[in-house]
C-alpha positions in Angstrom: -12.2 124.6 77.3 -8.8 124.4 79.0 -8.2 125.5 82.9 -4.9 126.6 83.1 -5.4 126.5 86.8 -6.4 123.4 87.2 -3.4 121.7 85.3 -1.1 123.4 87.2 -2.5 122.4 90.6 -2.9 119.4 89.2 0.5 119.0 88.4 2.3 120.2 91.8 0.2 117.5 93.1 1.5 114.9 91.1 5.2 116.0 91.3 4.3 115.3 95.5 2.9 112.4 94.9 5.9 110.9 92.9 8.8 112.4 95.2 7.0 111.0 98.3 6.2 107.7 96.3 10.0 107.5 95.3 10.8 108.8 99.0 9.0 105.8 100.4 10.6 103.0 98.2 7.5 102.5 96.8 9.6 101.4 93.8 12.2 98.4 94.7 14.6 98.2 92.2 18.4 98.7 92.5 19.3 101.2 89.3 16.9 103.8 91.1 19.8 106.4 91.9 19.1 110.0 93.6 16.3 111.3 92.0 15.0 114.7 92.3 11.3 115.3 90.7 11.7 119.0 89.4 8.8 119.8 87.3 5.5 118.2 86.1 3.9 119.7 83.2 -0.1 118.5 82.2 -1.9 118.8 78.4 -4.4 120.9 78.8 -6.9 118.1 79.0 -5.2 116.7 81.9 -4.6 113.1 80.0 -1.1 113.4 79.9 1.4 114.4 82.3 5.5 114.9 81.6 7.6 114.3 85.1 10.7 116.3 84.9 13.6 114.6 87.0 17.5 115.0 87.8 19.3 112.0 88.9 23.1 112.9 91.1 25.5 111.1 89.9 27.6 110.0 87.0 26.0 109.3 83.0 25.9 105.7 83.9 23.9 106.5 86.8 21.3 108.9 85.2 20.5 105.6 82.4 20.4 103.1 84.9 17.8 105.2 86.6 16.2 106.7 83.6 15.8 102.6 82.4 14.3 101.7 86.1 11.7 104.5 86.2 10.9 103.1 82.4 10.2 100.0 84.1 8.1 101.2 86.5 6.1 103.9 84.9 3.3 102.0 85.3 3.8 101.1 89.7 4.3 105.0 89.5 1.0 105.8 87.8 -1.1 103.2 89.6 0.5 105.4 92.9 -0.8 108.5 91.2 -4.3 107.7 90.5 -4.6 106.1 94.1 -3.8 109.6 95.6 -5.7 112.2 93.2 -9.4 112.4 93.1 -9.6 112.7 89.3 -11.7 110.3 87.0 -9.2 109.3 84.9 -5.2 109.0 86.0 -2.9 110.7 83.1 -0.2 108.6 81.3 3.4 109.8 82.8 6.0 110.0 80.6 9.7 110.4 82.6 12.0 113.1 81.1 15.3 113.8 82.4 15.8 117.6 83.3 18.6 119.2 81.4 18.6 122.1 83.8 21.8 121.2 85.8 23.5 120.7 82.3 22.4 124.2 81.5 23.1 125.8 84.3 26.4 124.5 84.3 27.6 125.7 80.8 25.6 129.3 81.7 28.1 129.5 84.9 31.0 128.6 82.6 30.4 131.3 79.9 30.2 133.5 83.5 33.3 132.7 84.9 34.6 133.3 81.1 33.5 136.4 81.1 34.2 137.5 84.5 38.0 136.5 83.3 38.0 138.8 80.5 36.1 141.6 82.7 39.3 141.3 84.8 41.6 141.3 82.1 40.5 144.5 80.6 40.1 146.2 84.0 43.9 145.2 84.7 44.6 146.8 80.8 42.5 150.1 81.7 44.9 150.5 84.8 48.5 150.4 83.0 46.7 152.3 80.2 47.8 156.0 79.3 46.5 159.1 77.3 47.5 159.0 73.6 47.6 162.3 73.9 47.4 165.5 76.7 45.0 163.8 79.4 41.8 166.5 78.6 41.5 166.3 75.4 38.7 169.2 75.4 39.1 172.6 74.0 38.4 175.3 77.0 37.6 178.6 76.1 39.7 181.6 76.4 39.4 184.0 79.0 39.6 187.8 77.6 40.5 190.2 80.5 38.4 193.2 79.8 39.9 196.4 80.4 37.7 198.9 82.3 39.9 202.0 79.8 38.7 200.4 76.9 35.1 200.3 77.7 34.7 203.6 78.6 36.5 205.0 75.4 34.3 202.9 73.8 31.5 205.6 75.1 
C-alpha cells in the first residue's frame, strides 16, 4: 500500500537535506556551479528518489555541474541516509529541471502575443463604419391622432 503522504514528506526532506549538503560544500569539486534543488519526487515505495535541480549559468556550465553531481551521487546519498531516519536510503538520480527553459519560451509566446494585442487595438482605433455607425433598424414612431380615434367610435 502506497502513502502518498509519506513520500511527499519524505521528499521535502530530502530536497533540505541536498540544498543544505550542497550549501555546506559537502561536495569539493570545482564543476559544481550554482545549483538550485527545485523538486524531489519519491516511487511510491520510497526506493527511489528523482532530485530536480537548475544550475545559473551558461550550457557549459549546467554539464560541467550535471557531470560533478554524477560523480558524486553517491557522497550525496551517503549525506541523505545519515540525516533521515528511514531503514533503507533511496537511490538519487539527478535531473536537470527544464522549468526555466519553459518558462522562458511561455514568456516569449506572451510578449508575442501582447504585440499583436497592441497591434489590433492600434487597428480598432483608426478603424471606421463600413456603413452608417448603428446599423440597427429602429422602429417607427406613429403619431396618433386623438380625431381619428374618436371617429373610429
Amino acid at each position: 500500500m502506497v502513502d502518498h503522504a509519506r513520500a511527499r514528506k519524505l521528499a521535502e526532506r530530502i530536497k533540505v537535506i541536498v540544498a543544505e549538503a550542497l550549501e555546506r560544500g559537502v561536495i569539493k569539486d570545482s564543476r559544481l556551479g550554482f545549483v538550485t534543488i527545485t523538486d524531489v519526487r519519491m516511487t511510491g515505495d520510497l526506493q527511489h528518489a528523482t532530485i530536480f535541480y537548475t544550475v545559473y549559468g551558461s550550457d557549459e556550465e549546467r554539464e560541467e555541474t550535471s557531470a560533478a553531481l554524477k560523480d558524486n551521487t553517491g557522497r550525496i546519498r551517503g549525506e541523505v541516509g545519515r540525516n533521515l531516519t528511514i531503514r533503507l536510503t533511496p537511490v538519487i538520480e539527478f535531473m536537470l529541471d527544464a522549468l526555466p527553459e519553459s518558462a522562458k519560451s511561455i514568456d516569449d509566446l506572451l510578449a508575442k502575443a501582447h504585440a499583436a494585442d497592441a497591434e489590433v487595438e492600434a487597428l480598432a482605433k483608426k478603424a471606421e463604419y463600413a456603413g452608417d455607425a448603428d446599423p440597427y433598424v429602429k422602429p417607427r414612431e406613429i403619431e396618433d391622432d386623438e380625431d381619428d380615434v374618436e371617429d373610429a367610435l
